[in-house]
C-alpha positions as CSV (number, residue, x, y, z in Angstrom):
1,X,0.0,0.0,0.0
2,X,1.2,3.1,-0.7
3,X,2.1,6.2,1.6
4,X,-0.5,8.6,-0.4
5,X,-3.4,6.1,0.3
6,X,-2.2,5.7,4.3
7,X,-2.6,9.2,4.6
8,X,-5.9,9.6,3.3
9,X,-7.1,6.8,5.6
10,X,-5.3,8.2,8.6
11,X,-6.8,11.5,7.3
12,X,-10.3,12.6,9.1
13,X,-11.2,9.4,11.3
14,X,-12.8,11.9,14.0
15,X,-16.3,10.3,15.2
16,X,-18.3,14.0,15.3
17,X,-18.1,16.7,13.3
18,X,-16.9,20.2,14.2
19,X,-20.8,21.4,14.6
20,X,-21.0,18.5,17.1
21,X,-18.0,19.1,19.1
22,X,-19.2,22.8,19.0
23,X,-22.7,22.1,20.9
24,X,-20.3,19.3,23.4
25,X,-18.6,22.5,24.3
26,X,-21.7,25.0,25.1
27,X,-23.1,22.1,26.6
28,X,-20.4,21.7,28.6
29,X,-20.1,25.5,29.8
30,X,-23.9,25.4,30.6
31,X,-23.1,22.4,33.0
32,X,-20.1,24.1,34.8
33,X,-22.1,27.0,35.1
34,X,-25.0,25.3,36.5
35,X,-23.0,23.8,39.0
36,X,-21.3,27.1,39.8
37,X,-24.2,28.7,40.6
38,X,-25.4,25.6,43.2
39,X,-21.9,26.3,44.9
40,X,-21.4,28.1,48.2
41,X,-24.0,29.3,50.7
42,X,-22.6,27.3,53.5
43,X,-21.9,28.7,57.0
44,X,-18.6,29.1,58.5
45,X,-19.8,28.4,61.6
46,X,-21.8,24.6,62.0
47,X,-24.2,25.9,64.9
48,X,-25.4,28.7,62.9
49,X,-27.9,27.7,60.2
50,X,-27.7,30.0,57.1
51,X,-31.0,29.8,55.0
52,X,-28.7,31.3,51.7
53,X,-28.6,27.5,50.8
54,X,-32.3,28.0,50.3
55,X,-32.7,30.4,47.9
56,X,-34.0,30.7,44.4
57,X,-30.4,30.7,42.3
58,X,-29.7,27.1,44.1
59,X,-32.8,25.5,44.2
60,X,-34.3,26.5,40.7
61,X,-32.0,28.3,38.0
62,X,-28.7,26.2,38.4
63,X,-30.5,22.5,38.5
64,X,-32.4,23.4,35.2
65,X,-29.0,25.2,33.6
66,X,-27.8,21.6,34.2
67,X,-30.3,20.0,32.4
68,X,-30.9,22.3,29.9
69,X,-26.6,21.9,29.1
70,X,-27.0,17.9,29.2
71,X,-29.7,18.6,26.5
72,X,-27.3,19.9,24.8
73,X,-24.6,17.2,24.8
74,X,-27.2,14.8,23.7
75,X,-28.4,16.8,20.6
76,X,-25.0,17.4,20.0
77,X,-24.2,13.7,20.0
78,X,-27.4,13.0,17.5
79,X,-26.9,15.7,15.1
80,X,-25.9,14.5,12.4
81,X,-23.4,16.7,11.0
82,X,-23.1,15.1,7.1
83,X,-27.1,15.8,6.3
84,X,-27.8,17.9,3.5
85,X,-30.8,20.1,3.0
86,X,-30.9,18.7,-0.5
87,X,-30.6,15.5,-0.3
């Protein structure tokens, strides 16, 4: 076999296309963000209850920032990246 024709089968063996591994990443970002936000609140002091654990950022917005990110990895893992609007 020659070394032209090992190149071009070495040459693009990457599962997803870039428009895939472009959603991965926002999905990604969505979930560290998400997990961000549900971070802190504690007390420095274990006697003293601190009811910032409690409040809407943790308890609503950061849970359904992780979801809405991991519905992002998995449409980006479906697309399909070689579909043409003219097929």
């Amino acid at each position: 076999m020659g070394e032209k024709k090992r190149k071009e089968r070495a040459n693009n063996n990457f599962i997803f296309g870039k428009k895939n591994y472009t959603f991965m990443l926002i999905g990604l970002g969505i979930i560290a963000l998400g997990f961000i936000l549900m971070s802190g609140g504690g007390s420095d002091d274990p006697n003293v209850f601190n009811p910032e654990i409690f409040n809407w950022r943790r308890i609503h917005l950061a849970p359904t920032l992780v979801l809405i990110g991991f519905g992002f990895q998995v449409y980006a893992i479906l697309l399909n990246p070689d579909k043409r609007k003219n097929s």
